[in-house]
C-alpha positions in Angstrom: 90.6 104.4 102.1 90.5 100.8 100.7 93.3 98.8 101.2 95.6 97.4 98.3 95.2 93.5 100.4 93.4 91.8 102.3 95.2 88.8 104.0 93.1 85.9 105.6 96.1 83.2 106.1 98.1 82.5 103.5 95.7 83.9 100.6 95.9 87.3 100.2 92.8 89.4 97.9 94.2 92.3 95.6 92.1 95.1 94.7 92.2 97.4 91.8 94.0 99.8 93.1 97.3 97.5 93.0 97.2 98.4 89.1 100.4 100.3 87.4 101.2 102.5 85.0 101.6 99.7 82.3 98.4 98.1 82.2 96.0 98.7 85.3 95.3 94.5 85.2 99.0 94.3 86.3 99.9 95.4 89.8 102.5 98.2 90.3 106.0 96.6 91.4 105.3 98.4 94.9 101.9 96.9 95.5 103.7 93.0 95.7 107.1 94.2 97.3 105.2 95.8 99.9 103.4 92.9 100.7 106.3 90.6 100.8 107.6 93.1 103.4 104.7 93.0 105.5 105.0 88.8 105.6 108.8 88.8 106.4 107.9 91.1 109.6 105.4 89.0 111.0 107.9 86.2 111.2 109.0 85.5 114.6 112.8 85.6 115.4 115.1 84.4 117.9 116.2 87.8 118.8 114.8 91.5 118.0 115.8 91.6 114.5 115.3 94.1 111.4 115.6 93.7 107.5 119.0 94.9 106.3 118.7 94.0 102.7 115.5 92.9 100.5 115.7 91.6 97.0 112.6 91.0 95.0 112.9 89.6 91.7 109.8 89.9 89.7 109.8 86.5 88.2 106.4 87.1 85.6 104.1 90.0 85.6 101.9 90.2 88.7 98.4 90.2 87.7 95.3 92.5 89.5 93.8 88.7 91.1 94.1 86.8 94.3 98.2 85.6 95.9 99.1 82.7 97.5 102.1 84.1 99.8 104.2 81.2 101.1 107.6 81.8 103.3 110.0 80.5 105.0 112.7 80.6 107.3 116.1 79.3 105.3 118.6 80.2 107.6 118.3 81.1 111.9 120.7 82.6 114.0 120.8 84.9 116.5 123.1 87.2 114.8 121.4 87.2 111.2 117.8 85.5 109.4 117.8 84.8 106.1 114.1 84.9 104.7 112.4 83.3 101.5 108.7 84.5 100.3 106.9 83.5 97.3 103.6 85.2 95.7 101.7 82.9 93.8 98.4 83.8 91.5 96.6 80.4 90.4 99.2 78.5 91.4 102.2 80.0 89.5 104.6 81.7 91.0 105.0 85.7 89.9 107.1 87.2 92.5 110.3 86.0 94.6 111.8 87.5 97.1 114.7 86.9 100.0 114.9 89.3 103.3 118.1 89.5 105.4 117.1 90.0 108.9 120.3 91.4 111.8 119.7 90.9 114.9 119.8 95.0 116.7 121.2 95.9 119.7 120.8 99.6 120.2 124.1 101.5 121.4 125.4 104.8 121.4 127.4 105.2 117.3 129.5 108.0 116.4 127.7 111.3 114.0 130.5 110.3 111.8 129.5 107.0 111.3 126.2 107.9 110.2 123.7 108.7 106.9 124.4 112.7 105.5 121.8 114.8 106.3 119.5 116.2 103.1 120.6 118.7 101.7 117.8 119.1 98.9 114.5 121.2 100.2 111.8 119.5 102.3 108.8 117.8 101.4 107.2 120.6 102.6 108.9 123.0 100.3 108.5 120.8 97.4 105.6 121.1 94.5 103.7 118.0 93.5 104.6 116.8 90.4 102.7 117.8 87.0 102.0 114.8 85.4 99.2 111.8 84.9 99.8 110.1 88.7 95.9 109.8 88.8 95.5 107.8 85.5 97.7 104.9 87.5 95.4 103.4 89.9 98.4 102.6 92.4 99.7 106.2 92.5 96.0 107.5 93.6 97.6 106.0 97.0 101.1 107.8 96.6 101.5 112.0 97.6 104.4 113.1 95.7 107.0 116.2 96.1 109.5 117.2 93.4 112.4 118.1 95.1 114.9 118.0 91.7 114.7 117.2 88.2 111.4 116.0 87.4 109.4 113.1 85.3 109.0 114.9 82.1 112.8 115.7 82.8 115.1 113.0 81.4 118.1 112.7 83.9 118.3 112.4 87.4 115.6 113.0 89.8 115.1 113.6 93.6 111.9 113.0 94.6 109.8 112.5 98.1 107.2 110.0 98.4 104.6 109.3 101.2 102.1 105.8 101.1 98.8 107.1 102.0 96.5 103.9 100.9 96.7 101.5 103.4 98.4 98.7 102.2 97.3 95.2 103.5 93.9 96.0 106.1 94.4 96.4 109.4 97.6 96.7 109.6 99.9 100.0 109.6 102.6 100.6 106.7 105.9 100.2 108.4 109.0 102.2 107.7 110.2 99.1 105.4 107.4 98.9 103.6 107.2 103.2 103.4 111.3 102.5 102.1 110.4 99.6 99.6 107.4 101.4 98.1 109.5 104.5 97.4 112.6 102.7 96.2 110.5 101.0 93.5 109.7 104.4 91.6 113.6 104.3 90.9 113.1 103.2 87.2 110.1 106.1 86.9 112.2 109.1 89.0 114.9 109.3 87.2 113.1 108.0 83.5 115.5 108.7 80.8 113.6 107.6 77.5 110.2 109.3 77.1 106.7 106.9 78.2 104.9 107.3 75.2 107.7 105.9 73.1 109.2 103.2 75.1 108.9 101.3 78.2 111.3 100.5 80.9 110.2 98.2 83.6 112.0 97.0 86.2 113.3 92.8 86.7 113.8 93.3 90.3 114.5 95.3 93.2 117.0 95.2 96.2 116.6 97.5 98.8 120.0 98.1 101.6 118.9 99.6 104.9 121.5 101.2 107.1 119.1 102.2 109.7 115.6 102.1 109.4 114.0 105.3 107.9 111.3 107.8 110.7 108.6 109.3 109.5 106.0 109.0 106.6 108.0 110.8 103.9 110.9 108.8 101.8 113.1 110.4 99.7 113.8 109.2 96.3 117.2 110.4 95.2 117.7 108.6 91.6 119.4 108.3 88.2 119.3 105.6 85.6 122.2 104.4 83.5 121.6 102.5 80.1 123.7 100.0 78.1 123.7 99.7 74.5 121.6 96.4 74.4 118.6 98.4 75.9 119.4 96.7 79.8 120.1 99.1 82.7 120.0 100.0 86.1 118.2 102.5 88.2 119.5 103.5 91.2 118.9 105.9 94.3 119.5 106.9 97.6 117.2 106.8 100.3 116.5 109.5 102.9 114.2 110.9 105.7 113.5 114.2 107.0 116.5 112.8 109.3 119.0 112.3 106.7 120.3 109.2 104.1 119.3 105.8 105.5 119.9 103.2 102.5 120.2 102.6 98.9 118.0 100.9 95.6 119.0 99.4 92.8 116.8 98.0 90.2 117.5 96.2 86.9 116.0 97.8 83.8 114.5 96.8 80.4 114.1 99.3 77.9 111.8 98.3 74.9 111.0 100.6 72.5 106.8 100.6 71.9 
């Protein structure tokens, strides 16, 4: 399959199938976030490290074009990393993003201590949703399994996600960039107004990772919550076939079409 980048350096060329559900010009939140996630792990670090929290804070809307990804290193240690990246289309910058890295240091933790397992059915045992995924070029890269509620379903929604398009050439999707893909559909799992009459797009997204996730499928386990002055949040936990491993949050506008 065609890949959503291709990186040479510092420039990075998008192709079409980066598009969303809004307007196909404008690349899904996931195609960007994704990216960014793929440049903070090719940072070197002091010590084996791994991202513990994300934040990604859409500053403009990401057009279907070549990025300029810039980063850098804003604080070193040997216990934690904090990480700055910048995408940049013709020179303005669209999408900002910091990356805590911990240093790990594998030891033996009590079952207590850990994620819950899943308790909602298996990808496997899930349906694919009923809906227009293909009409979004980004989700022609996304397999989908309804494990509770469901799109056309206002209210909260569970539902299991696995990247199939590869996502910058060359290079495998990591489990960070499987959980950050994933935790962007927050705002669409658990949709509480319908599409057709309004649209709710998210400002940002921070993704907390208490282990990282195994496997290819990530579970999506989301509601949002709306304030009277049309702001919100969507929010979700994050699971493998293994059991919870993190948590989402994005901030919402709702605008009425």
């Amino acid at each position: 399959m065609e890949s959503i980048y291709r990186v040479d350096g510092a420039a990075a060329e998008t192709s079409a199938f980066a598009g969303g559900p809004w307007n196909p010009k404008l690349q899904h939140g996931a195609a960007p976030s994704s990216l960014i996630c793929w440049a903070v792990e090719r940072l070197p670090s002091p010590v084996p490290m791994r991202v513990a929290r994300l934040t990604v804070d859409l500053m403009r809307p990401v057009p279907v074009a070549p990025l300029s990804i810039e980063t850098e290193i804003v604080r070193e240690g040997r216990k934690i990393q904090l990480v700055s990246v910048r995408l940049l289309a013709d020179g303005a910058e669209v999408v900002r993003a910091s990356a805590l890295r911990i240093r790990i240091e594998p030891k033996e933790t009590p079952a207590v201590a850990q994620g819950p397992n899943v308790e909602l059915p298996m990808p496997e045992l899930c349906g694919a949703p009923d809906f227009f995924a293909t009409e979004t070029p980004f989700l022609k890269g996304i397999d989908m399994r309804v494990a509770g509620g469901g799109f056309r379903i206002p209210g909260p929604a569970a539902v299991w996600y696995r990247a199939t398009r590869p996502i910058v050439a060359d290079a495998a999707i990591s489990p960070l960039m499987r959980a950050t893909i994933a935790a962007d559909f927050c705002n669409g799992t658990s949709s509480v107004f319908d599409m057709k009459d309004w649209t709710f797009i998210n400002a940002d997204l921070t993704v907390s990772l208490g282990r990282e996730p195994v496997g290819e499928w990530i579970l999506l386990d989301a509601e949002t919550w709306v304030g009277p002055d049309c702001v919100g949040i969507a929010a979700a936990r994050l699971a493998d076939t293994k059991g919870y491993f993190g948590r989402a949050v994005q901030s919402i506008i709702f605008e009425k079409r």
